[in-house]
N, CA, C and O atoms as a DFTB+ gen file, in Angstrom:
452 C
 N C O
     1  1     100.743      77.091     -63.623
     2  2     101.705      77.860     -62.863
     3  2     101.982      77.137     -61.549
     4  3     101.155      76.865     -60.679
     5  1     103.682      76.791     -61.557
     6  2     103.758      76.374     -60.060
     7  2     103.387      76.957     -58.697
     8  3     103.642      78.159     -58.777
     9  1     103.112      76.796     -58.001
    10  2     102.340      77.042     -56.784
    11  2     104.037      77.738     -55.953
    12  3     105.049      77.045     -56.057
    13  1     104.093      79.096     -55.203
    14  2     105.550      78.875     -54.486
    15  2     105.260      78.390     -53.368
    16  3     104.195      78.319     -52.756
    17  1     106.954      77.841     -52.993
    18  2     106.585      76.783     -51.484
    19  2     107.431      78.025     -50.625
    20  3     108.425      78.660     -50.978
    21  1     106.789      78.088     -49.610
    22  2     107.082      79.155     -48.227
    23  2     107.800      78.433     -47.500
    24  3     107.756      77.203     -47.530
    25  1     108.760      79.296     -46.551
    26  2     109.900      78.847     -45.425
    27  2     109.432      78.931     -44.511
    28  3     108.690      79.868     -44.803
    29  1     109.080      78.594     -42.955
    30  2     108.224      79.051     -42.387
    31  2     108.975      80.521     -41.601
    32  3     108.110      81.150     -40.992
    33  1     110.424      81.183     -41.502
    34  2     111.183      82.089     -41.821
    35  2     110.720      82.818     -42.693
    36  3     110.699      84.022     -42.437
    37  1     110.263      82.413     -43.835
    38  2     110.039      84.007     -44.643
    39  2     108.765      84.794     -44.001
    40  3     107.661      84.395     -43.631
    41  1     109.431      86.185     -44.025
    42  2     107.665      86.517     -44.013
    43  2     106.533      86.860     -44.423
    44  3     105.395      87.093     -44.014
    45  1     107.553      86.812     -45.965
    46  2     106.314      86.918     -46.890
    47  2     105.023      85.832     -46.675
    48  3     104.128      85.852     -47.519
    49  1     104.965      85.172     -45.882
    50  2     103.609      84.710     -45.529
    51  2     102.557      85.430     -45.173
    52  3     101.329      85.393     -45.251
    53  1     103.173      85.913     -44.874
    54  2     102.301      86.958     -43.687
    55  2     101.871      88.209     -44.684
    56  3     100.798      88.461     -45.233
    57  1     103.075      88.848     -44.691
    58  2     102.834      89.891     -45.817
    59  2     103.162      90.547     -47.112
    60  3     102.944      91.719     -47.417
    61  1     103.679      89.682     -47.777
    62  2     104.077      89.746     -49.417
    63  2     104.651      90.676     -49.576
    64  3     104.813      91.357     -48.563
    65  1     105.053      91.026     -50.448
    66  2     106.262      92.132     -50.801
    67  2     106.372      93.537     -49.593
    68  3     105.552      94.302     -49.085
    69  1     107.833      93.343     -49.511
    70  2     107.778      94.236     -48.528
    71  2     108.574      95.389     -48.775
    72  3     109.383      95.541     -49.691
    73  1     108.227      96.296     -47.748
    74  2     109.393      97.754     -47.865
    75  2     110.055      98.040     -46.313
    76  3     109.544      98.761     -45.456
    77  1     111.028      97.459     -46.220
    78  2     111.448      97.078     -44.822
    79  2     113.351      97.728     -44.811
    80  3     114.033      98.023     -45.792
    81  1     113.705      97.765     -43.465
    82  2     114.744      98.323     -43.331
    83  2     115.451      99.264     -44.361
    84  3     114.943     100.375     -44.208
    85  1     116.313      99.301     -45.252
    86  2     116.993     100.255     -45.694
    87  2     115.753     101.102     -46.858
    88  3     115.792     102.304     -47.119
    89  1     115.018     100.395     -47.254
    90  2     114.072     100.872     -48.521
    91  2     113.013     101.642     -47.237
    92  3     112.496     102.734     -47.473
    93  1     112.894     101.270     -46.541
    94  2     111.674     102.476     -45.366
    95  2     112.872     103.884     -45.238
    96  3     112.340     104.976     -45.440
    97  1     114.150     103.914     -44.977
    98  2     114.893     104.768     -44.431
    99  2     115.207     105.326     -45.255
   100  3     115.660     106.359     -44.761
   101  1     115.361     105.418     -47.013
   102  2     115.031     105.965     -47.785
   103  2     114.028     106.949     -48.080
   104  3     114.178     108.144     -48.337
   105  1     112.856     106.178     -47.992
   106  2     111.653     106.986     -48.143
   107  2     111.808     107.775     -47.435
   108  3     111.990     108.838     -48.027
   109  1     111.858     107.910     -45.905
   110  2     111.538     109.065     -45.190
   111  2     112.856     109.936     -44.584
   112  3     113.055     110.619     -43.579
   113  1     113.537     109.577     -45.609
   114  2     114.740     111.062     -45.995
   115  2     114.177     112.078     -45.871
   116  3     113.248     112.263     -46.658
   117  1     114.478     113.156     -44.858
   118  2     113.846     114.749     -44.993
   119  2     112.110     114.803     -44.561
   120  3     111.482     115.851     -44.709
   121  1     111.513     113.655     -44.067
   122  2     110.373     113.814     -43.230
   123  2     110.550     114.133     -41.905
   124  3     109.605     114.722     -41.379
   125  1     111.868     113.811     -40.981
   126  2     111.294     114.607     -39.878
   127  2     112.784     114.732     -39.441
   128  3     113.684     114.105     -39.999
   129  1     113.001     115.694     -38.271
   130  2     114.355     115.626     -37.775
   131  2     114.617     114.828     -36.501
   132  3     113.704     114.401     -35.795
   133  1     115.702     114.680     -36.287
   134  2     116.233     113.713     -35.036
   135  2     116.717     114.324     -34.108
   136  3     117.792     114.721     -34.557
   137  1     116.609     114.726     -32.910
   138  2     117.205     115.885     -32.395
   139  2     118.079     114.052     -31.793
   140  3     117.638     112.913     -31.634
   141  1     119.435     114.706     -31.643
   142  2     120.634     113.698     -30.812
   143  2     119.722     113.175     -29.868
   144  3     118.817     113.846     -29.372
   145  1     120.127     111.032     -29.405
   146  2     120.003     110.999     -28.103
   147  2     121.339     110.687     -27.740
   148  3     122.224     110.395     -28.544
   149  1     121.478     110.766     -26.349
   150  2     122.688     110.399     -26.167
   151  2     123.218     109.276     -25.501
   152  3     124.344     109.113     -25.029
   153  1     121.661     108.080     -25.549
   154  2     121.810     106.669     -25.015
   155  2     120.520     105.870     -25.521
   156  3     119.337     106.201     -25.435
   157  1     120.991     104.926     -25.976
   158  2     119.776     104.131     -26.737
   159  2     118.603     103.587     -26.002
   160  3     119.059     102.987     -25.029
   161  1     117.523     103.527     -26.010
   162  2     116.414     103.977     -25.641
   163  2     115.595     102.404     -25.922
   164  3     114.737     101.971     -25.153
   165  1     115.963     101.827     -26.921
   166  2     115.734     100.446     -26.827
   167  2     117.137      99.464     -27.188
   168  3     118.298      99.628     -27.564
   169  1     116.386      98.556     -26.882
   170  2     117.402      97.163     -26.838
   171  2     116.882      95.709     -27.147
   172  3     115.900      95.278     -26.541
   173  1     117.344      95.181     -27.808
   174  2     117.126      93.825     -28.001
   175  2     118.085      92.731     -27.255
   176  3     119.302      92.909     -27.203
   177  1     117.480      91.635     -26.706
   178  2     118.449      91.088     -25.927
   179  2     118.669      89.471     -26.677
   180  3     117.868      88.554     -26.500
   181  1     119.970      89.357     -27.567
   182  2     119.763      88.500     -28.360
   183  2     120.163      87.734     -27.612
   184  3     121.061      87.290     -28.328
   185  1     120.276      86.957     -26.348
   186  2     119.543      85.415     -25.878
   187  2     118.356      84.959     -26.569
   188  3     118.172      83.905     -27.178
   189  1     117.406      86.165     -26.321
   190  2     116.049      86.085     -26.133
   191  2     115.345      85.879     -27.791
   192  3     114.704      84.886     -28.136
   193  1     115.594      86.852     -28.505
   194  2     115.818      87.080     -29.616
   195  2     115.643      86.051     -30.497
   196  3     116.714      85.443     -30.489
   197  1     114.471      85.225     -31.670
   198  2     114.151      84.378     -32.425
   199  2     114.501      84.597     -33.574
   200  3     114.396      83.791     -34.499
   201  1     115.093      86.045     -33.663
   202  2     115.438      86.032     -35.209
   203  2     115.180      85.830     -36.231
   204  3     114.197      86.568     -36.298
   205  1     115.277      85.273     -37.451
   206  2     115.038      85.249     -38.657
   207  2     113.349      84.368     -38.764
   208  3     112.432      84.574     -39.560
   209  1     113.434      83.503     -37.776
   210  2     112.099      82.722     -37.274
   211  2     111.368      84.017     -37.189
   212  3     110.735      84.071     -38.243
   213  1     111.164      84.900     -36.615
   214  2     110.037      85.650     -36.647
   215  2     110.150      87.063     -37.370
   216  3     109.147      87.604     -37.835
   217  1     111.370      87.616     -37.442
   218  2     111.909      89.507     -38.040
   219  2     110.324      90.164     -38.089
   220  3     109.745      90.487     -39.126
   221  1     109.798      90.272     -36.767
   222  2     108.150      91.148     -36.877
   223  2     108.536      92.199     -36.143
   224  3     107.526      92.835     -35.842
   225  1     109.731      92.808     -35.605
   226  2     110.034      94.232     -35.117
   227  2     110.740      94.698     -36.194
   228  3     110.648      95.920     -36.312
   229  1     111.511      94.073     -37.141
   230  2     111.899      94.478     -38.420
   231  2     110.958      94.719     -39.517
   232  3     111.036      95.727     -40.218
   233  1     110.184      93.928     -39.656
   234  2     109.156      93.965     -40.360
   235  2     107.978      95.281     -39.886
   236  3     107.452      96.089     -40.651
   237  1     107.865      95.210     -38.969
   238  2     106.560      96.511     -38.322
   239  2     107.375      97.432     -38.162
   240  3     106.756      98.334     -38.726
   241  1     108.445      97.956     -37.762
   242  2     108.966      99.356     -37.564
   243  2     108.919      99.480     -38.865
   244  3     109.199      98.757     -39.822
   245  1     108.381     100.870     -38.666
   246  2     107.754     102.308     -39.880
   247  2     108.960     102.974     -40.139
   248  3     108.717     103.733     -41.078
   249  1     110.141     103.092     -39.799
   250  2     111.077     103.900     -39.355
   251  2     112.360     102.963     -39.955
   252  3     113.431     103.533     -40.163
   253  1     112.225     101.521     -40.227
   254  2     113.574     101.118     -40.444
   255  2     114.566     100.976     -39.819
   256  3     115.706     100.736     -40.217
   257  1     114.048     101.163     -38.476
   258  2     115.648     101.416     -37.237
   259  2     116.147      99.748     -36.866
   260  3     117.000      99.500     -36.014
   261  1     115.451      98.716     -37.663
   262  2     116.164      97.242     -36.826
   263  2     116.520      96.750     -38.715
   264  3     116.014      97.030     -39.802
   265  1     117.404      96.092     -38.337
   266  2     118.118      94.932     -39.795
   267  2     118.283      94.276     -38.579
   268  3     118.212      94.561     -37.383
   269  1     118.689      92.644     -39.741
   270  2     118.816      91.651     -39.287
   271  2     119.816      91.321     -39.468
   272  3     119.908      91.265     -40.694
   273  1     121.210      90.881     -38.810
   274  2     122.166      90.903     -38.428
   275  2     122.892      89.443     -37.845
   276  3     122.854      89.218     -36.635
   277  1     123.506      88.540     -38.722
   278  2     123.911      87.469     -38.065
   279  2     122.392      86.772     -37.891
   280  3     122.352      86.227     -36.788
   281  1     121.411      86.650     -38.460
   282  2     120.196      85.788     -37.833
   283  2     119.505      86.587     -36.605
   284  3     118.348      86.249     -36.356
   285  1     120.073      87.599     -35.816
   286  2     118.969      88.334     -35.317
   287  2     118.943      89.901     -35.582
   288  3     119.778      90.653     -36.085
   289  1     117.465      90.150     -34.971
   290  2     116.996      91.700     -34.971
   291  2     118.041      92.591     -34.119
   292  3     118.123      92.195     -32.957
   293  1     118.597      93.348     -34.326
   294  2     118.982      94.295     -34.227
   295  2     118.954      95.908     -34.269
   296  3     119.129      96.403     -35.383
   297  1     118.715      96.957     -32.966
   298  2     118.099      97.965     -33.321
   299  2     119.054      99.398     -33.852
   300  3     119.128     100.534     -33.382
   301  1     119.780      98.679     -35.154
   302  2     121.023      99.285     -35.911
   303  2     121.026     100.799     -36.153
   304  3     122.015     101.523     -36.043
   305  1     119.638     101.230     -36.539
   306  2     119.434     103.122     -36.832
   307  2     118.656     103.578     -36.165
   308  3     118.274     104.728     -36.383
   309  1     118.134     102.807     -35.085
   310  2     117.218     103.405     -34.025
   311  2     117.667     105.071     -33.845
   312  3     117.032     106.041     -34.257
   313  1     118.869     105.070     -33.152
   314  2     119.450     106.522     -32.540
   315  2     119.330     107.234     -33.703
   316  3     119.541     108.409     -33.402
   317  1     119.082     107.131     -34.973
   318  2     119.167     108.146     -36.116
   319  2     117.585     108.263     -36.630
   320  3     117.176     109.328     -37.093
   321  1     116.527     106.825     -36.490
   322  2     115.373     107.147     -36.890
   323  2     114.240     106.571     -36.671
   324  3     113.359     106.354     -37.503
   325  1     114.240     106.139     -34.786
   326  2     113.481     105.821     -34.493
   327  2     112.017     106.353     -34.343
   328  3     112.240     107.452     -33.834
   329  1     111.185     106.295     -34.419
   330  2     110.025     107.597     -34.037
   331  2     109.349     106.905     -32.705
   332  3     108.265     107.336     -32.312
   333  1     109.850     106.081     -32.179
   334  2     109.379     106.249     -30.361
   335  2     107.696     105.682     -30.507
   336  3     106.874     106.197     -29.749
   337  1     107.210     104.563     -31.549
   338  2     106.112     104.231     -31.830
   339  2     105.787     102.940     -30.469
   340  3     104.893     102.659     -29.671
   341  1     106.711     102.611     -30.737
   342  2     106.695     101.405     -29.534
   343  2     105.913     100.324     -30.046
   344  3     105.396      99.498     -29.294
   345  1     105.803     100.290     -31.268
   346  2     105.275      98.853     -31.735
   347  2     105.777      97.586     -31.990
   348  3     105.243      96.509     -32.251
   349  1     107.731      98.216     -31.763
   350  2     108.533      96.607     -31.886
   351  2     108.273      96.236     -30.658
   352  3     108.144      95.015     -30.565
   353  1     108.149      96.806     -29.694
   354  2     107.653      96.070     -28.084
   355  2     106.818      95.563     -28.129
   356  3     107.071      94.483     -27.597
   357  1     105.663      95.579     -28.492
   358  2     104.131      94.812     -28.868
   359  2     103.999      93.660     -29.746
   360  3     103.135      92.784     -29.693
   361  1     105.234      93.806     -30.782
   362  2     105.167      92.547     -31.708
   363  2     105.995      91.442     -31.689
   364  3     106.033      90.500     -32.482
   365  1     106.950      91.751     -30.254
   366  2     107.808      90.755     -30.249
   367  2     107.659      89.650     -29.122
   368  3     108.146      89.665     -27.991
   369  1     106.692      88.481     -29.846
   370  2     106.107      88.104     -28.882
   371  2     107.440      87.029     -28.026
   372  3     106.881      86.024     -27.586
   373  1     108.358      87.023     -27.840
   374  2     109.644      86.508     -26.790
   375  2     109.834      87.571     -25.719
   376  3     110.578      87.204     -24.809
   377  1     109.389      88.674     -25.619
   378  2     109.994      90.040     -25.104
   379  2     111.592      90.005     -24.594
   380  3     112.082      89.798     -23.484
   381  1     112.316      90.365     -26.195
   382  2     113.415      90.375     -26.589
   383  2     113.526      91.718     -26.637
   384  3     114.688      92.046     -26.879
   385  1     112.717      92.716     -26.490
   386  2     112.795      94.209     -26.651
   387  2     112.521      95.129     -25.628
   388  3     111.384      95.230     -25.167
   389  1     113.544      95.865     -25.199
   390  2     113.661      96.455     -23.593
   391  2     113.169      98.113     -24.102
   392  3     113.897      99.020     -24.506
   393  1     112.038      98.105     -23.957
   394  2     111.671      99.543     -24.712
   395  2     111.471     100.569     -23.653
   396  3     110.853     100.327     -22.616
   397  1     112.271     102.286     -24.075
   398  2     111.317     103.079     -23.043
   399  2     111.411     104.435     -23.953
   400  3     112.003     104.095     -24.978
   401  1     111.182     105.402     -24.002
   402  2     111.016     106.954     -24.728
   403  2     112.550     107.365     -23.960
   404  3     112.925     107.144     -22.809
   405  1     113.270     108.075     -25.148
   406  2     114.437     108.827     -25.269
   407  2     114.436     109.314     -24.076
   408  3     113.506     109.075     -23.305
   409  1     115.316     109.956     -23.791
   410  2     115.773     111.109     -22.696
   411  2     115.126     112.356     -23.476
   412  3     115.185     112.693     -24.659
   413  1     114.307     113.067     -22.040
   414  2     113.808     113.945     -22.267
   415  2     114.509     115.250     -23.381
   416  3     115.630     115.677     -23.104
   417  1     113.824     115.763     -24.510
   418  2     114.378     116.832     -24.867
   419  2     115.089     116.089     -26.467
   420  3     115.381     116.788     -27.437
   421  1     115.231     114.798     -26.427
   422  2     115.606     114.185     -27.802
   423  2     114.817     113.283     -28.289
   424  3     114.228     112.481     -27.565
   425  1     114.695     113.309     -29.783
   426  2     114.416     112.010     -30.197
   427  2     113.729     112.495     -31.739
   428  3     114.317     113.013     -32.688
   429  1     112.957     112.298     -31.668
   430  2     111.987     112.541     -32.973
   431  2     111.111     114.167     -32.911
   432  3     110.460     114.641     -31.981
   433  1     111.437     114.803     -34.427
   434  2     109.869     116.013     -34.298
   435  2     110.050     115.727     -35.848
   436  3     110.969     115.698     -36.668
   437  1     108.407     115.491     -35.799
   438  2     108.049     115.339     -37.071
   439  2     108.101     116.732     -38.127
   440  3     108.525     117.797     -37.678
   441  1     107.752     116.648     -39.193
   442  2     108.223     117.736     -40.359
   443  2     106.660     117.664     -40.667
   444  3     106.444     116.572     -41.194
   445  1     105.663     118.294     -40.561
   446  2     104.246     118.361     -41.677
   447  2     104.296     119.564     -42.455
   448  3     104.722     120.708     -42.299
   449  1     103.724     118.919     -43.327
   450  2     103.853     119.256     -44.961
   451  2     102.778     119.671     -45.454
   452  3     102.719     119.961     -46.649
């Protein structure tokens, strides 16, 4: 069996089959509600931004709120399903990600089951 050869871009290096952007936002259809914000709460600043070289705020958000877009991260469904984890701030080691918690009174309430 041939051996596969890795991109140093993919990230299946790191972590092999994945469930990332639209297939996460699927799953958690009807797990929690979004109360409106009415100004985005993070930001990516694509100067800064390594893109396809690294997609580890795409890859680690639980929530699906960044695709990759033109070669960079982008935080595309944040306002619809972010959950305010703050772990794309921690993993993006360029600090390309201007993170802070919604405006008071919006954002995420979870649904338990």
């Amino acid at each position: 069996m041939a051996e596969k050869k890795f991109k140093r871009y993919d990230p299946s290096i790191l972590y092999g089959p994945q469930i990332v952007g639209e297939k996460v936002r699927e799953l958690l259809k009807g797990k929690y509600e979004m109360i409106p914000k009415t100004q985005a709460n993070i930001k990516v600043n694509p100067k800064k931004c390594i893109g396809m070289t690294c997609q580890l705020c795409y890859i680690i958000c639980p929530t699906g709120s960044y695709e990759m877009v033109n070669g960079k991260a982008m935080w595309k469904f944040g306002m619809e399903t972010c959950s305010e984890c703050g772990a794309c701030q921690y993993v993006c080691s360029v600090g390309a990600i201007d993170w802070s918690y919604p405006e008071a009174g919006t954002g995420i309430v979870l649904k338990w089951s």
